[in-house]
C-alpha positions as CSV (number, residue, x, y, z in Angstrom):
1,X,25.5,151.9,57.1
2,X,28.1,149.0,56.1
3,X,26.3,146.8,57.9
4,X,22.9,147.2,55.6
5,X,25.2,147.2,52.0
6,X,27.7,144.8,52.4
7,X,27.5,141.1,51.9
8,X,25.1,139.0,54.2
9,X,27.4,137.6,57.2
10,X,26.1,135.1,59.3
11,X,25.6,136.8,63.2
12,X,27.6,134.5,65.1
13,X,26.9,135.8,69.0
14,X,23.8,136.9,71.2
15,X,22.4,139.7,69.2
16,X,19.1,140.7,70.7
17,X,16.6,142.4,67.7
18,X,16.1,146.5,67.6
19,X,12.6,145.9,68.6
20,X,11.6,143.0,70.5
21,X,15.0,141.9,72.3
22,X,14.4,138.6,69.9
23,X,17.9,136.6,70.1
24,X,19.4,136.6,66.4
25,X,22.5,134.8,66.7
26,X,22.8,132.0,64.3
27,X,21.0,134.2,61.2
28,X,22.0,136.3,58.9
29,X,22.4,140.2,58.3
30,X,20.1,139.8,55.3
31,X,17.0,137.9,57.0
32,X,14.7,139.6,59.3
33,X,13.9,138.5,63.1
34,X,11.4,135.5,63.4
35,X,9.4,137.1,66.0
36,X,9.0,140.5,64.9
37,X,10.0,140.7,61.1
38,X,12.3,143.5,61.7
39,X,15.2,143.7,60.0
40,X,18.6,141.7,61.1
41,X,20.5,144.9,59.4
42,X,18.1,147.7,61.1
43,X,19.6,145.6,64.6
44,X,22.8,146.6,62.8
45,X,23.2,149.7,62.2
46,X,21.2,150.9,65.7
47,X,24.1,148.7,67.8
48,X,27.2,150.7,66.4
49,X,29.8,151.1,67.3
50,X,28.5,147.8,70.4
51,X,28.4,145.8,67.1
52,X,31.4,146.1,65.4
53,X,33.6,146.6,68.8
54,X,36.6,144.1,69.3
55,X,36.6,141.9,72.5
56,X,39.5,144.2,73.5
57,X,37.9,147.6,72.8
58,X,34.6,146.6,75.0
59,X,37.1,145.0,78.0
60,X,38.6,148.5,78.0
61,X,35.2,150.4,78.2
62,X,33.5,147.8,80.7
63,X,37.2,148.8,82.8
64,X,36.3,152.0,82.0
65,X,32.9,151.7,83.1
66,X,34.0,150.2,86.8
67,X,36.2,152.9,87.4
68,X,33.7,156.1,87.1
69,X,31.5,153.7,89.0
70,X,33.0,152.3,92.2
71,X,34.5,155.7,92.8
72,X,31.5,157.3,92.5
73,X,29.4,155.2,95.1
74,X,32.2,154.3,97.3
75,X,33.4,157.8,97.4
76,X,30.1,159.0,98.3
77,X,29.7,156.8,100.8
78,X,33.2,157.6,102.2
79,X,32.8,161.5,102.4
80,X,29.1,160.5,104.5
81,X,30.8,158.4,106.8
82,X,33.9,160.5,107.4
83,X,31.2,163.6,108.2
84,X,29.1,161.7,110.5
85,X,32.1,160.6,112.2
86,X,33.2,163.7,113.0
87,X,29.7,165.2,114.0
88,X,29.5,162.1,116.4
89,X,32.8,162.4,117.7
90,X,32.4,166.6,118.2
91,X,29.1,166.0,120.1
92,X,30.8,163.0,122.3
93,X,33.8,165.1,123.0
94,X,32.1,168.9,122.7
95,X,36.0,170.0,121.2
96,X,38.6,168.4,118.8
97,X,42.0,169.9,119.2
98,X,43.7,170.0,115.9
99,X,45.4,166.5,116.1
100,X,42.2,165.0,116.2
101,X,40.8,166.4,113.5
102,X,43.6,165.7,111.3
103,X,43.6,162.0,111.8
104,X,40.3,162.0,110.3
105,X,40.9,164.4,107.7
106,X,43.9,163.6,106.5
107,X,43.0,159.7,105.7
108,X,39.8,160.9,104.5
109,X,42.0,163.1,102.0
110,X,44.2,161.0,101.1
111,X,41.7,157.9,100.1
112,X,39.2,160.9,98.6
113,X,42.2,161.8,96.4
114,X,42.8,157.9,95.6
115,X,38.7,157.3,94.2
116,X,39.2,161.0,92.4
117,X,42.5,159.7,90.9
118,X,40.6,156.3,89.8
119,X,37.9,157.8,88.6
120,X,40.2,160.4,86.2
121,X,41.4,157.3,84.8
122,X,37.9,156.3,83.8
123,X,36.9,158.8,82.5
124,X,39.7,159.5,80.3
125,X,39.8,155.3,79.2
126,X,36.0,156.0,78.6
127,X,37.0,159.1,76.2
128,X,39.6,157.1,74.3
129,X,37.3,154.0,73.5
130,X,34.3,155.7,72.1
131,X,36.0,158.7,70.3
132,X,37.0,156.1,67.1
133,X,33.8,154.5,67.1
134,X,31.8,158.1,66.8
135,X,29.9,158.1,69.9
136,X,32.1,161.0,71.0
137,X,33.3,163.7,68.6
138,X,36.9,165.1,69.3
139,X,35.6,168.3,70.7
140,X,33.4,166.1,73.7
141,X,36.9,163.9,74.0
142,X,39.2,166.9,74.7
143,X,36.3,168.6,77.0
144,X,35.9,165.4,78.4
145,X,39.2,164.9,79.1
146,X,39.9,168.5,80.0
147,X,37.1,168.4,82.6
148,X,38.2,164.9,84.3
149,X,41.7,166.5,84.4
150,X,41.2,170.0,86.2
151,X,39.0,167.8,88.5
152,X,41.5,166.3,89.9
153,X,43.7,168.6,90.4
154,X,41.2,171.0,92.2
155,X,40.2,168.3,94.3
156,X,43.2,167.5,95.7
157,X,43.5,171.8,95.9
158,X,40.6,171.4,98.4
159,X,42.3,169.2,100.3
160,X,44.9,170.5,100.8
161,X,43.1,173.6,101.5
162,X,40.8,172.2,104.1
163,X,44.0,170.1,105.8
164,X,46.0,173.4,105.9
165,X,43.1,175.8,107.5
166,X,42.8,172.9,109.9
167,X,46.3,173.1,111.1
168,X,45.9,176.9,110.9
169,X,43.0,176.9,113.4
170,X,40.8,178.4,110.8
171,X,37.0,177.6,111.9
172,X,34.3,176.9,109.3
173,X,33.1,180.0,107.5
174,X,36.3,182.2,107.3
175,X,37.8,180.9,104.0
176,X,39.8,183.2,102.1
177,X,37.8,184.6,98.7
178,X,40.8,182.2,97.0
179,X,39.6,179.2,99.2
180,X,36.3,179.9,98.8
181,X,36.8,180.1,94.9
182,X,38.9,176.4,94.9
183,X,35.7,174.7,96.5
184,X,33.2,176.7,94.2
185,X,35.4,175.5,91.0
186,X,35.4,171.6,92.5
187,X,31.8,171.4,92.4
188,X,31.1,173.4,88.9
189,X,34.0,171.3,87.2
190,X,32.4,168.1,89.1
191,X,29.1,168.8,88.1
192,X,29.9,169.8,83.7
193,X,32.1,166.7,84.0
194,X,29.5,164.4,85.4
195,X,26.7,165.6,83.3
196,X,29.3,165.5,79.8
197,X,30.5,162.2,80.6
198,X,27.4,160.6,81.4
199,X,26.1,161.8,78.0
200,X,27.6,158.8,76.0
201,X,26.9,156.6,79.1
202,X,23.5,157.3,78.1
203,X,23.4,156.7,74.8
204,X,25.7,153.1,75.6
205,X,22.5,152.1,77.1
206,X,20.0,152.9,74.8
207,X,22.3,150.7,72.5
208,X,21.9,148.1,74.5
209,X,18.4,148.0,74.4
210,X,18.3,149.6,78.5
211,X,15.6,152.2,77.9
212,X,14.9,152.6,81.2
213,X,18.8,152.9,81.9
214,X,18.8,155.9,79.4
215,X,15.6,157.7,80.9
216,X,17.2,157.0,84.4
217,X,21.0,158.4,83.3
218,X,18.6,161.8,81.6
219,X,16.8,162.2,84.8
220,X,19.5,162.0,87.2
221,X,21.8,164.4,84.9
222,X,18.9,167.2,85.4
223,X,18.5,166.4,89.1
224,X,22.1,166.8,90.1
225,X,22.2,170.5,88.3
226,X,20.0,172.2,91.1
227,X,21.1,170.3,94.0
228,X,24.5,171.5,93.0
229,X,23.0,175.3,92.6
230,X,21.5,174.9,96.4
231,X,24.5,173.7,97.7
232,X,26.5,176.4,96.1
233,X,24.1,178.8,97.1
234,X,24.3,178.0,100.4
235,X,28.0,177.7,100.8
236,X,28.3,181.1,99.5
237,X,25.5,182.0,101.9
238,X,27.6,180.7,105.1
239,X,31.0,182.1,103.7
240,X,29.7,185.8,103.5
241,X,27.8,186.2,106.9
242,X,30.8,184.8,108.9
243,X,31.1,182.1,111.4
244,X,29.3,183.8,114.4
245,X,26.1,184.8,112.5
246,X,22.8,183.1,112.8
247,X,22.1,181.2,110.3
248,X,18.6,180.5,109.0
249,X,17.2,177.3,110.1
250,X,15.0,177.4,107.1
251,X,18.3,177.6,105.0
252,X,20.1,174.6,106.9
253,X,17.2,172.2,106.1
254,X,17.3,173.2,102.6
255,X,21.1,173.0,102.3
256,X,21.2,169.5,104.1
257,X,18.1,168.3,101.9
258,X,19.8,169.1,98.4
259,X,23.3,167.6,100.2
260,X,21.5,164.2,100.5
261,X,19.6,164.5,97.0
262,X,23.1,165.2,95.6
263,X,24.7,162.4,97.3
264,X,21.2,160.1,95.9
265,X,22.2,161.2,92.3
266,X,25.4,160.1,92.5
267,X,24.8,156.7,94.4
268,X,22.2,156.3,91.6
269,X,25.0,157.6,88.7
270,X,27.2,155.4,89.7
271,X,24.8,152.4,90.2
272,X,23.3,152.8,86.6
273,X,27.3,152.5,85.4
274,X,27.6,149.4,86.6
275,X,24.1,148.3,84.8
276,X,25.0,149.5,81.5
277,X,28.4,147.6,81.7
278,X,26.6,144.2,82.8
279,X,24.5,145.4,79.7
280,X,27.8,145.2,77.5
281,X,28.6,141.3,78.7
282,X,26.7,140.2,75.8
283,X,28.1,141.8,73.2
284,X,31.7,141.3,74.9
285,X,30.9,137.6,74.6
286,X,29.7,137.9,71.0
287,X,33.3,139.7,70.1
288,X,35.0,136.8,71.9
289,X,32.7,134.5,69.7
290,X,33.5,136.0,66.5
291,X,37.4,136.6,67.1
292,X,37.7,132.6,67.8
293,X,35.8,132.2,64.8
294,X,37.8,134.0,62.8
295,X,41.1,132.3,64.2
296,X,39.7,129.5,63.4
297,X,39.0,130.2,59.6
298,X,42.2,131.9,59.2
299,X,45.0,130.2,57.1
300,X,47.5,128.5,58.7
301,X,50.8,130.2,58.9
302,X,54.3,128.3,58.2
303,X,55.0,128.3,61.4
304,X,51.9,126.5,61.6
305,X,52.6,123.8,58.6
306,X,56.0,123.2,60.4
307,X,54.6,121.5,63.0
């Protein structure tokens, strides 16, 4: 790495050491950690691209950051509280005409569509900030990218889908095989964007010296791929029996109990975003650090000497 073969530098920010989180600001690249003896340039090269990022490069990704992860819990919780709602309200009233339904629908829609559009901003900010740094190679950036993208536009498909089988009378389990397809495609394109785009989430907090963050990120990634199969499973279960059939009971419990361990991986997903960008304050202070230094020791321009 550069970092291990060019000419000592002085570390002039919080820089905590590879191994035993010792703080090394103050030494230099050439000198090994007082508490340890690792290394200053193994710290180095293990913290790119954190290490070498300008102040503006890491405000970008901690913006990029909050907006996968605010979406992601506060949409969750939304799409909870906007089913309960209606399941209290339809035992209370024992029949919602179609009016009713769509003054909780169509809000929910709409502000679902809102937190999807936020969080395809993320995600693509995300993709731009870590593809020059080499945390993401062009191909994840474009499948990235491409995944966040046809997200949002099937999402807001099933919306409009669900608000138009509303106003058609439709009732639950008679989708079309086309309708049926659109909410099928949501949750597959949900689930490979999720589990790509948390991949270099990951690895961001190993950098930063999270391990647990990263073991967390690795588990939850696994655990949302068969809740999503259940759910899947089930939905294509209900579609093809009809509404009037009896369903399993068996079936329900399982389908509700992989709902709620879905909606726990993305709470969690969402919650271990935000950690790994309070993770990056450090180093976003250490970039501010060494960019006033640096305007400091610059020459003075003529500008400058006029005045």
């Amino acid at each position: 790495m550069d970092s291990a073969t060019s000419e000592p530098r002085r570390i002039d920010g919080p820089l905590p050491c590879v191994k035993c989180l010792y703080d090394l600001a103050g030494l230099m690249s050439d000198q090994k950690c007082p508490e340890c003896g690792t290394e200053i340039a193994r710290t180095l090269e293990s913290l790119e691209p954190l290490a070498v990022m300008s102040g503006t490069e890491l405000k970008l990704l901690r913006r990029s950051l909050l907006l996968i992860a605010l979406p992601m819990i506060a949409g969750t919780v939304w799409i909870a509280a906007g089913q309960t709602l209606l399941v209290v309200l339809w035992l209370n009233w024992g029949y919602m005409s179609t009016a009713q339904v769509l003054s909780i629908l169509l809000p929910a829609t709409i502000v679902g569509s809102a937190f999807t559009i936020a969080s395809f901003i993320g995600w693509r900010m995300l993709a731009k900030c870590l593809r020059p740094r080499g945390v993401l190679s062009s191909t994840a950036q474009r499948r990235l990218s491409a995944l966040a993208s046809t997200f949002v536009a099937l999402y807001m498909m099933f919306g409009a889908v669900h608000c138009f089988r509303t106003v058609q009378g439709v009732p639950s389990g008679s989708l079309a095989i086309g309708q049926g397809a659109v909410v099928v495609l949501t949750l597959l394109v949900w689930l490979l964007r999720t589990y790509t785009g948390f991949s270099p989430i990951r690895d961001l907090g190993h950098q930063c010296h999270s391990p647990r963050l990263r073991k967390t990120i690795s588990v939850l990634r696994v655990t949302a791929v068969p809740c999503v199969a259940v759910v899947l499973a089930y939905f294509l279960y209900d579609e093809a029996i009809g509404p009037n059939a009896t369903r399993l009971r068996s079936l329900e419990v399982v389908s509700m109990v992989a709902f709620l361990c879905l909606f726990g991986c993305v709470l969690a997903l969402g919650t271990t975003a935000l950690l790994v960008r309070r993770r990056l304050s450090p180093f976003a202070a250490a970039a501010a650090q060494r960019e006033f230094a640096k305007s400091l020791s610059a020459p003075a321009t003529q500008d400058t000497l006029a005045i």
